[in-house]
C-alpha positions in Angstrom: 4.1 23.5 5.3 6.8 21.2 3.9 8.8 23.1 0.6 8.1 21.9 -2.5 10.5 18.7 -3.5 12.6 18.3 -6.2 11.5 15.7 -8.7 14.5 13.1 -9.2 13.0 9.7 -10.3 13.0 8.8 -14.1 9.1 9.0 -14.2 6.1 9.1 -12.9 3.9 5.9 -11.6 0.5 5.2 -14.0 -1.3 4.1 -10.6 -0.8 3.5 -7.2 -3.2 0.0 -6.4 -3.7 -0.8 -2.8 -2.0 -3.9 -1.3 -4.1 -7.4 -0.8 -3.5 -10.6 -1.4 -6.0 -13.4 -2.1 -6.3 -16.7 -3.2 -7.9 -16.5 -6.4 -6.2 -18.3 -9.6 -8.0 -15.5 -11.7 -5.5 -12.7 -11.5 -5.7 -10.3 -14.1 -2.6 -10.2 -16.4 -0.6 -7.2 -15.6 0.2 -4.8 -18.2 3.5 -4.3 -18.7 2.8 -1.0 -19.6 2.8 0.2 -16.0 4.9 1.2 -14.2 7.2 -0.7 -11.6 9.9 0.7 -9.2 12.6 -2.2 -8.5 14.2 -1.4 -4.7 17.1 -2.9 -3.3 19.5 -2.5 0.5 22.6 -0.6 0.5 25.2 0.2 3.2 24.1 -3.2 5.3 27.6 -2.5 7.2 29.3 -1.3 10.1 32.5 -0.2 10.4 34.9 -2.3 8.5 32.2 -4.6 8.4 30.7 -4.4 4.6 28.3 -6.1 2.8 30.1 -7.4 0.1 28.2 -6.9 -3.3 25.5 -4.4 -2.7 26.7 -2.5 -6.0 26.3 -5.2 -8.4 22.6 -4.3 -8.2 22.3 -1.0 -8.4 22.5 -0.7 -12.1 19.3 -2.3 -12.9 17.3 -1.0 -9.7 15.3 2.3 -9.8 15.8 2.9 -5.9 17.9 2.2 -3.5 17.3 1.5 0.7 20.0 3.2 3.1 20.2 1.2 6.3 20.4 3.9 8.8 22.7 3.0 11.7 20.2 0.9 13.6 20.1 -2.4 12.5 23.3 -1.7 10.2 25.1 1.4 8.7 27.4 4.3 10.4 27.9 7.2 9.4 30.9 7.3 6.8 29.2 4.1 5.3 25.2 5.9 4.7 27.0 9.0 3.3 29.6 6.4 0.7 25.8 5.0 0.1 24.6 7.8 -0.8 26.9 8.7 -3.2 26.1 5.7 -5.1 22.7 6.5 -4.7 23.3 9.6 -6.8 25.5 8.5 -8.5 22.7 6.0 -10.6 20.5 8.4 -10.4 18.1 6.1 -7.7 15.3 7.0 -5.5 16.5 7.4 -1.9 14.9 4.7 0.7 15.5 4.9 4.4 15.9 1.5 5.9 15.0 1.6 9.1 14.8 -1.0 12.0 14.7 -1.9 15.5 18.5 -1.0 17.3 19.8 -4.0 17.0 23.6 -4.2 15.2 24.5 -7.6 17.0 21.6 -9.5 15.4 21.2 -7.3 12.4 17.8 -6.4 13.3 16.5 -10.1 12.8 16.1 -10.9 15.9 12.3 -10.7 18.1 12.5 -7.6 20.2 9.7 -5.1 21.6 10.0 -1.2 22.2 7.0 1.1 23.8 5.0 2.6 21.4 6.9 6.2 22.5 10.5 4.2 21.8 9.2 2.6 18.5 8.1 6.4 17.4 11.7 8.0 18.6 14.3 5.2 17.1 12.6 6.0 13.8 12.4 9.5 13.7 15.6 9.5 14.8 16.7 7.1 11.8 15.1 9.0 9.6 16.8 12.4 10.8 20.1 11.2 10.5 19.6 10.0 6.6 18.1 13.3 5.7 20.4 15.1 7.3 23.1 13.4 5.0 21.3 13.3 2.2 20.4 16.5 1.8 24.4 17.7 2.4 24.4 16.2 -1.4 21.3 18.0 -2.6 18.6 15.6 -2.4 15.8 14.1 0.0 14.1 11.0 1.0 11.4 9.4 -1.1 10.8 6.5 0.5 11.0 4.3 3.8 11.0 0.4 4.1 11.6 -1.3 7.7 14.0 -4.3 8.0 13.8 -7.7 9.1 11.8 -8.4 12.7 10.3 -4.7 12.2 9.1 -5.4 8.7 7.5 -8.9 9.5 5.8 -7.2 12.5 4.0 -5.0 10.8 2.5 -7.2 8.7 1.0 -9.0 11.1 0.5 -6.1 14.2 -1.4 -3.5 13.9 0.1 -1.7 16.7 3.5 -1.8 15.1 2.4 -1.1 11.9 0.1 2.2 13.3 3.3 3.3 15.2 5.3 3.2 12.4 2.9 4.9 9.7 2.0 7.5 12.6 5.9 8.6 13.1 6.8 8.1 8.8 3.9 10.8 8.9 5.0 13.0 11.3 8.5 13.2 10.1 7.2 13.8 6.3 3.6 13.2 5.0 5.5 13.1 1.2 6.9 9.8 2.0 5.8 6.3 0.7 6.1 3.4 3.4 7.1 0.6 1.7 5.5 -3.0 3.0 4.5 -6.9 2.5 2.3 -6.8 0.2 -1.4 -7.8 1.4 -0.7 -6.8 5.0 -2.3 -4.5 7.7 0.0 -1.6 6.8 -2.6 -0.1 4.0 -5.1 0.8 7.2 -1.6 1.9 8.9 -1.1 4.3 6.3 -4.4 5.3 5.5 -5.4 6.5 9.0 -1.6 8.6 9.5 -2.3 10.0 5.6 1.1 8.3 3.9 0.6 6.7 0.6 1.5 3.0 1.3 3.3 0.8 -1.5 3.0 -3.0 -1.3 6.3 -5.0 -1.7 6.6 -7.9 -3.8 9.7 -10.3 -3.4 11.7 -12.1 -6.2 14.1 -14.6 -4.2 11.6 -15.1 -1.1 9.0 -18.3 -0.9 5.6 -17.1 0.1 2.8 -19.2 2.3 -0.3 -20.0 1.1 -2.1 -17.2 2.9 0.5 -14.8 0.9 3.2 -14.2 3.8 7.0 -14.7 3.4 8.2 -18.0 4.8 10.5 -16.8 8.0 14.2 -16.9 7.7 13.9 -19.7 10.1 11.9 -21.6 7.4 14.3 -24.7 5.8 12.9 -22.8 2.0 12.7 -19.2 3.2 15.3 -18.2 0.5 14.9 -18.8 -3.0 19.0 -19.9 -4.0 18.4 -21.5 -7.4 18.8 -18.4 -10.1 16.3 -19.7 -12.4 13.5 -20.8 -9.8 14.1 -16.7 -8.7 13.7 -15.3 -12.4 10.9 -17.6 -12.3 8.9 -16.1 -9.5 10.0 -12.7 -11.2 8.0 -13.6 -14.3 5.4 -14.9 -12.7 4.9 -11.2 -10.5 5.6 -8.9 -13.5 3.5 -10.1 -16.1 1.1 -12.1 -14.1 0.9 -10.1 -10.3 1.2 -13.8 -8.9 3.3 -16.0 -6.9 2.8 -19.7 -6.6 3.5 -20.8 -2.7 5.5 -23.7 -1.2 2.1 -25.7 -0.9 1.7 -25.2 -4.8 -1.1 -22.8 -4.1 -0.9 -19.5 -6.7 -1.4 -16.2 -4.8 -2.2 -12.9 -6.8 -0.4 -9.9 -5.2 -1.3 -6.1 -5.5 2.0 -4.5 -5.4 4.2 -1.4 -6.5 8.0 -2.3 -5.7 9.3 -5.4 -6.6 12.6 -5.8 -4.2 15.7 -7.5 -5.2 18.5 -8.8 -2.5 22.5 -8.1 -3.9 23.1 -11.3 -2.3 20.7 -13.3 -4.1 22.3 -16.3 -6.2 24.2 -14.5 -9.4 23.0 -11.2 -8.5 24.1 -9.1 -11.0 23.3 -12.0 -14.3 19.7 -12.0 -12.5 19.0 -8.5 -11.3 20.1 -7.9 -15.1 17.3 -10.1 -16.3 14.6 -9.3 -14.0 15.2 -5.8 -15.6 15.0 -6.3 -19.0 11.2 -7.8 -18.0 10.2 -4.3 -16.4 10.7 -1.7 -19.9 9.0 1.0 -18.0 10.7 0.5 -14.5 10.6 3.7 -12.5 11.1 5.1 -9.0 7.8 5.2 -6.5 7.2 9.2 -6.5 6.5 11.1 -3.1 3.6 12.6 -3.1 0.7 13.9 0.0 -2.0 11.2 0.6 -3.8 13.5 2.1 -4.0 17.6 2.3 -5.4 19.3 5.3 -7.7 22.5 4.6 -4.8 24.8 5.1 -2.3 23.2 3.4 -4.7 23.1 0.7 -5.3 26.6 0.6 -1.1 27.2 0.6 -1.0 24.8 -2.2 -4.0 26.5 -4.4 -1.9 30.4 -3.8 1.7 29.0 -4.1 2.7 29.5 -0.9 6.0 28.0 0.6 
């Protein structure tokens, strides 16, 4: 049985809604009440290759994403992350993706199911490892670039990478597009699943991000992007290129460092979210015998 983890995030989530996505201009107001984790990328670098910015965030974010040497990040740049990490007092995320430094992970590629499952355990092996060197663990993961936008619409990929999250650690949350495939992914390999909601990305009518590729993937104009933010906290809903409004279930609101005016923005975005806290890692599901172990205290 895993051993019990230690609690860092500033407070515990109210509820943990299911991603969808629909169509429907009756979306119930949110209640700003509940609570919202705010995530953000760190250590996007390789070598003397650094992603200039990534701290200007981390103030007004309740969790942080490590990229973990596959699509970015070495080692002496995950462990200066991680001392940021702690340093703010964040949630650990691994952000893992497919091995691809060159095109930072963006670009279309395919792995067997067997070297899907082993380039993210592997990922995943070398953050812990550093992480807990400074006394702490993993709480989350959230996949990068062609990896993340594969799941949402693959159920293969999606399966593949729920089934080895789970294996690695059932206590962690796999963070996703909201409204996509990945709450079946996670429900069948027994991870709790949090749905992703974007601040400074356009969204289709059907509720998808635009591709990079798209002419107005990338929200650049600060208030358009505080706008959106609005719109998701107090309303769960994001109005798409076509003018169409979309209502979004979702958990963790993400926030790029190199969105226009990042820290003035992130700052803002912030001061809408009063009870902003970390997602907390919990079991989706307990087995009979872990049950048991639970019930008696055993470790």
């Amino acid at each position: 049985m895993r051993r019990p983890r230690q609690q860092r995030t500033r407070g515990g989530r109210d509820s943990a809604p299911q991603g969808s996505s629909s169509t429907s201009n009756q979306a119930p107001t949110r209640h700003l009440s509940q609570t919202l984790d705010i995530n953000t990328n760190l250590g996007e670098g390789f070598g003397p290759y650094k992603m200039e910015g990534e701290s200007d965030v981390l103030p007004y974010v309740t969790s942080a994403n490590i990229a973990c040497g596959a699509h970015a990040g070495d080692p002496l740049i995950m462990e200066a992350a991680l001392e940021e990490v702690r340093y703010y007092g964040l949630s650990l995320g691994a952000h893992i993706g497919y091995p691809d430094l060159q095109g930072f992970g963006r670009r279309e590629i395919h792995l067997s199911t067997a070297e899907l499952r082993a380039t993210i355990l592997f990922q995943l092996g070398a953050l812990s490892g550093l992480a807990r060197t400074l006394g702490f663990e993993i709480t989350q993961v959230r996949p990068h670039g062609f990896l993340y936008r594969q799941m949402a619409s693959d159920p293969r990929t999606a399966a593949v990478v729920a089934k080895a999250v789970s294996e690695y650690d059932r206590w962690l949350v796999l963070i996703g597009p909201a409204g996509s495939s990945l709450v079946a992914a996670g429900d069948r390999a027994g991870i709790r699943v949090a749905g992703e909601a974007w601040v400074d990305r356009a969204y289709d009518a059907n509720g998808h991000l635009l591709p990079h590729s798209h002419s107005r993937a990338i929200i650049k104009n600060p208030n358009e992007i505080l706008n959106q933010a609005a719109s998701l906290i107090r309303h769960g809903t994001v109005t798409a290129v076509d003018g169409t409004k979309i209502h979004l279930d979702f958990e963790t609101l993400h926030m790029h460092s190199h969105m226009a005016q990042a820290r003035q923005v992130a700052e803002q975005i912030r001061n809408m979210v009063p009870h902003a806290a970390a997602l907390t890692a919990e079991p989706f599901t307990l087995d009979s015998n872990e049950s048991n172990e639970l019930a008696f205290g055993a470790y």
